[in-house]
N, C-alpha and C positions, 0 to 999 in steps of 0.2 A: 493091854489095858486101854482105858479110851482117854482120848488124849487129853481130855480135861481131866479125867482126875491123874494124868501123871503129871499135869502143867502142876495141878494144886497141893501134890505131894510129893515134890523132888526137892529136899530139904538140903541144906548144907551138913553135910556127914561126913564128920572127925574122926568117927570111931568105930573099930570093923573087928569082924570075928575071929581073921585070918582065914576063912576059907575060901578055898583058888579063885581066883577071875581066868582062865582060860582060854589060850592065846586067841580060839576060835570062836568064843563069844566078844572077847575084846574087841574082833578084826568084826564083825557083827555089829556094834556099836558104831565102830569108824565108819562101818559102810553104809548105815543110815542117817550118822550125823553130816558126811560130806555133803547132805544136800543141801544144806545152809546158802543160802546168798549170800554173794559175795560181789563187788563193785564190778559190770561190765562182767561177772562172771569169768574172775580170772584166778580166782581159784587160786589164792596165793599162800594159803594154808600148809603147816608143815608137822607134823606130832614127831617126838623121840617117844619112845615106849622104855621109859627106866623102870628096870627090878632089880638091877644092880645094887648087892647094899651100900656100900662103899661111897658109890655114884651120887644115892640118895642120901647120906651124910652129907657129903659137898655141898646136894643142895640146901641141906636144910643148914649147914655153915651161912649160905649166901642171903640166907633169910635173918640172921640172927642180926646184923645191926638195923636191919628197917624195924624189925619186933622191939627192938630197944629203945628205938625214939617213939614207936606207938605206944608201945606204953606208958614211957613218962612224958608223953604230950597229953594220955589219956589221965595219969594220975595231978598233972599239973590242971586237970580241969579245962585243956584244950581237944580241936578237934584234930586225929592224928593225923599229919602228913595234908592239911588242908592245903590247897594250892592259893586260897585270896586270904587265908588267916595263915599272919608268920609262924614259926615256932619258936616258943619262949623257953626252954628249956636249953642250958648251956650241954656244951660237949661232953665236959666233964663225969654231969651228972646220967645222961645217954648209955655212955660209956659202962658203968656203975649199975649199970639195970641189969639183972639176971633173969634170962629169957627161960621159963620151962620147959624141960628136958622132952617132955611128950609131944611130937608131931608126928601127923596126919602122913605127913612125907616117907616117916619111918615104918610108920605100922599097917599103910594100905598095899594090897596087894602089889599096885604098880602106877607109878608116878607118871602122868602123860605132860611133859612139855610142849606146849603149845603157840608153833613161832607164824609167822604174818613176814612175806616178802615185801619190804617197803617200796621195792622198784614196778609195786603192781597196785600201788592202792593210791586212791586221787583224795588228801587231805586239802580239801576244802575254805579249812578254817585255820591253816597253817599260818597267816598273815593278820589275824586275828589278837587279838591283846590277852588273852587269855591261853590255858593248859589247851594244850590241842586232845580233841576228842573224835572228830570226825574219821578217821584213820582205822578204832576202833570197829568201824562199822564191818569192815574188809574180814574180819574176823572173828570175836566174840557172838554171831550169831553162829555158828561153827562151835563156841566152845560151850555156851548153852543147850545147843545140840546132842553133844556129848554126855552132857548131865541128863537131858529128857532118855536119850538112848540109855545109858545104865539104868536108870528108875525104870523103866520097863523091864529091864532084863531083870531083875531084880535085887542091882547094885545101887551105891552112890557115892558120892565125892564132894569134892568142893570146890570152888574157885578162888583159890590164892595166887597173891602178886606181892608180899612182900618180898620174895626171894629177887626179884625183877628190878631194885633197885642193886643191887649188883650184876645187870647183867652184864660186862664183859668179863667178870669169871664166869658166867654160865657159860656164854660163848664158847670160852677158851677150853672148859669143860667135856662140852660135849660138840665141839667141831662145827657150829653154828656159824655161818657165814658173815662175814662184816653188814650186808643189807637187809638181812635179816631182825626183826624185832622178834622179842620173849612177850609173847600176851598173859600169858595164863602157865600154872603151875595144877594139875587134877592130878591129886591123890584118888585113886578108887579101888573099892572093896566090898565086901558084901557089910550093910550095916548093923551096928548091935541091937541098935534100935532103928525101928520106921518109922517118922513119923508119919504119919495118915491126915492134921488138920492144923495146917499153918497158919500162924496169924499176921493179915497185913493189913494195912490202909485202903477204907471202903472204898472205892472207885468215886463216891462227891466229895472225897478230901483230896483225889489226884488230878479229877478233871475238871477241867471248866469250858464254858460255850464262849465261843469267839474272841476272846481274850485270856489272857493271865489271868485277870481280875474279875471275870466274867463270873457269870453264876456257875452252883456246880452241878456239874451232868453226872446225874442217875441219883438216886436216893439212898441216905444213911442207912448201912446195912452191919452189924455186926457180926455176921455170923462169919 
C-alpha cells in the first residue's frame, strides 16, 4: 500500500474475525516496525507476544479498575483520568461501575505488550511541573509503527493503556523487569470491518504560523 493511504486508513480496531495472525507475518510486522526512532537510537523497545488465554484475562483484569473511573468520570460529565482536571467522582461510586465483558484483549488474535527501558530514555521534562510526556518519545513511535505495519499487512489493533495503571501486576505477570515501563497494550487481528476514510481535524484547526496564536497554516478542508 502506499503509505499515505495506510497513514489515512489505520483505524482503531476492536473487532476481529478470528482468522489467524501468523507467527511469521507477526515477526514481519516487528521487523518493519523496529525502525522507529528512538533517543540516541538506543533502542530500548521490548514486545511480549501474548496468546495465552488465561494470560490475556489477567490482563484485561488489570484494565478493569482504570475502565471504572473512565467511565464514571465520563458519565459525571468530566474528562477521564485528565492529569490538570481533578476527579470528582468518589471511590465508592468507581467501585460500582460495571465495566463491559467484551474486550479487544480477549477476542484479537494476539496481545502485544509494549515495554520502554527507562535506564535508556533521556526525560527532558522530568523537572517540569506537569505529567511528564517526553520519555514517551523513546517509544510510541515504535508502537505507531506497529499499527501502520498490521494496516499493510492487512490487520489492525489498537492502542490501549488503561491496563497500565496497574502496572506492577503486569510486571509481576509476565516477568517485566523493575526498570522497565508498560507503554502500550495492541490487541491485533484481522478486522470485521476496514475502515477506508477517517475523520479528523483539518490541518488550519491544528496548525498555526509562529506562534500558538498565530494564524492558521493551510486552508479549511473537510474532506
Amino acid at each position: 500500500m502506499d503509505i499515505y493511504d495506510v497513514m489515512r486508513t489505520t483505524a482503531a480496531v476492536r473487532e476481529y474475525t478470528g482468522e489467524p495472525l501468523p507467527d511469521d507475518v507477526l515477526e514481519r510486522i516487528l521487523d518493519n516496525a523496529r525502525f522507529a526512532p528512538s533517543g540516541g537510537n538506543r533502542q530500548g523497545n521490548r514486545v511480549i507476544a501474548v496468546r495465552d488465554e488465561q494470560t490475556r484475562e489477567e490482563l484485561i483484569a488489570c484494565a478493569v479498575p482504570a475502565a471504572q473511573r473512565y467511565i464514571a468520570q465520563a458519565r459525571n460529565g468530566e474528562s477521564p483520568w485528565n492529569p490538570v482536571q481533578p476527579c470528582g467522582v468518589d471511590a465508592q461510586t468507581i467501585a460500582a461501575v460495571r465495566v463491559p465483558d467484551q474486550s479487544p484483549l480477549r477476542t484479537a488474535e494476539v496481545v502485544l505488550v509494549v515495554c520502554v527501558d527507562l535506564g535508556v530514555v533521556a526525560a527532558f521534562d522530568q523537572h517540569l511541573d506537569r505529567i511528564g510526556l517526553i520519555a514517551g518519545a523513546s517509544v510510541y513511535p515504535f508502537v505507531w509503527n506497529i499499527l501502520l505495519a498490521a494496516r499493510n499487512e492487512g490487520y489492525g489493533g489498537v492502542l490501549t493503556t488503561a491496563a497500565v495503571a496497574s502496572e506492577p501486576r503486569i510486571k509481576e505477570l509476565l516477568g517485566i523487569p523493575d526498570t522497565y515501563a508498560v507503554a502500550a497494550l495492541l490487541p491485533l487481528g484481522k478486522p470485521v470491518r476496514q475502515l477506508t476514510k477517517l475523520k479528523r481535524r483539518p490541518v488550519a484547526e491544528i496548525a498555526t504560523r509562529e506562534r500558538f496564536d498565530g494564524p492558521a497554516l493551510g486552508q479549511v478542508d473537510i474532506r
